[in-house]
C-alpha positions in Angstrom: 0.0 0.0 0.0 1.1 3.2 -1.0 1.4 6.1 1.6 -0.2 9.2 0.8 1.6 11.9 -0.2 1.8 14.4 2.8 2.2 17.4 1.1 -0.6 16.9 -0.8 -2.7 15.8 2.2 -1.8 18.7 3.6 -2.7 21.0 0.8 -5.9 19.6 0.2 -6.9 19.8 4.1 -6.3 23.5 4.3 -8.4 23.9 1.0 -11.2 22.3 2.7 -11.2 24.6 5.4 -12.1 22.4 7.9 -9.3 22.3 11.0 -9.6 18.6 12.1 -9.0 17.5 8.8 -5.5 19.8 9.1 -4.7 18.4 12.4 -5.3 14.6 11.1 -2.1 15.5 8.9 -0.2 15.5 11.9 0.7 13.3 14.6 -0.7 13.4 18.3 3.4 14.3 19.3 4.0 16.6 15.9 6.6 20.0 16.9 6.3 22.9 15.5 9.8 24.8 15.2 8.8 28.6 14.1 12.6 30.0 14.4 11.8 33.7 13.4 9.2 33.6 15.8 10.2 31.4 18.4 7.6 32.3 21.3 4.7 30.5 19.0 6.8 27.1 18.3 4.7 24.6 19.6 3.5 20.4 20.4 0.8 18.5 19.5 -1.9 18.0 16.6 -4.5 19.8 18.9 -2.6 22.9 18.9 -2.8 22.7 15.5 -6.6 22.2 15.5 -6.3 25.0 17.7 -4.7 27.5 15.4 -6.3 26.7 12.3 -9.6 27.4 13.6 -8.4 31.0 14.6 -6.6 31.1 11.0 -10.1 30.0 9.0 -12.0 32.7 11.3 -9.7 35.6 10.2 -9.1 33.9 6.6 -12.5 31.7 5.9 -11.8 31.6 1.5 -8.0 31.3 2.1 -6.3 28.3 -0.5 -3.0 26.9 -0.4 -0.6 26.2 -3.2 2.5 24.3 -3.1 4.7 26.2 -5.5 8.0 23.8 -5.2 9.0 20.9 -2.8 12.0 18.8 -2.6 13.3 15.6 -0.6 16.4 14.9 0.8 16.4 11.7 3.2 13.8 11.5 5.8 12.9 15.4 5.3 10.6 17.3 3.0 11.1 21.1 2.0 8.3 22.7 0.0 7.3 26.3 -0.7 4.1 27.2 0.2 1.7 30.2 -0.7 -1.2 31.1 0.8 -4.0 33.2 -0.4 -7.4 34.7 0.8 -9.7 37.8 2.2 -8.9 39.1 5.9 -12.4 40.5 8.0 -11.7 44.0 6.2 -12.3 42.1 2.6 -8.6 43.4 2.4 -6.5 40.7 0.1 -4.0 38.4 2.3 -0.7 37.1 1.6 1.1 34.5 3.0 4.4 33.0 1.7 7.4 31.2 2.9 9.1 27.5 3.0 8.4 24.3 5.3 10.7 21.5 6.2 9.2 18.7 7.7 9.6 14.8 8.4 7.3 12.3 8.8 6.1 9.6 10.2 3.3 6.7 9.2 2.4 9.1 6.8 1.8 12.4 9.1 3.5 15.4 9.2 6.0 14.8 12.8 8.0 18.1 12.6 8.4 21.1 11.0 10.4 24.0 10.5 8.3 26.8 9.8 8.9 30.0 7.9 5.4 30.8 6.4 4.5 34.9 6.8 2.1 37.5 5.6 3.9 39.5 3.0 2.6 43.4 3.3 1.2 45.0 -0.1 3.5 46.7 -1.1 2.8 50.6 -0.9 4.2 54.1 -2.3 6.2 56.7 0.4 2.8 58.1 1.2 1.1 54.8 1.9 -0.7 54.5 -1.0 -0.9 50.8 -2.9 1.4 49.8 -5.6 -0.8 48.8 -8.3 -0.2 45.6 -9.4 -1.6 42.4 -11.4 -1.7 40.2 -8.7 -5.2 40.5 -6.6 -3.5 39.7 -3.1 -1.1 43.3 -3.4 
């Protein structure tokens, strides 16, 4: 039997938008390293239950795309963006990489880097125009 692929899992949980289907791509033990941000690294598939129910609250359309990914080993990399509408209706950004490992076919560990990106704006604080809807 093949194991399924856990990027992918992963991916298509967050599209569903429903949090216990995230938190079933973990394991009961996963850790969460965050090293820009190290106060919110955390333990356990609950926390991330946790957090994706405030995340699909603030971002209820937001979609996931894997842009790139890589294995080495036991570990995973893959670059991740994140699109959707904040409570304003203001476009939201997030981007950044993920390493993980695995383990019976859920997500173990990770080494976090995803972010908001800020719209990019003029001295004065207007908005750059751009093409892309999430700027």
């Amino acid at each position: 039997m093949t194991t399924p692929d856990p990027v992918a899992r992963l991916r298509d949980a967050i599209n569903s938008h429903d949090s216990e289907r995230i938190a079933a791509c973990f394991t009961p033990d996963y850790r969460a390293e965050i090293p820009h941000r190290p106060a919110e690294s955390f333990t356990g598939s609950d926390r991330v239950a946790a957090n994706w129910t405030a995340i699909l609250a603030r971002l209820p359309d937001i979609q996931a795309r894997v842009l790139r990914r890589a294995a080495d080993g036991g570990e995973i990399w893959s670059e991740w963006e994140m699109t959707g509408t904040d409570p304003t209706g203001n476009p939201a950004l997030l981007c950044g990489p993920d390493i993980m490992t695995t383990r019976n076919g859920q997500i173990a560990w990770t080494r976090f880097y995803l972010s908001p990106v800020a719209a990019p704006t003029h001295a004065d604080g207007q908005p750059v125009p751009s093409d892309r809807p999430w700027e």
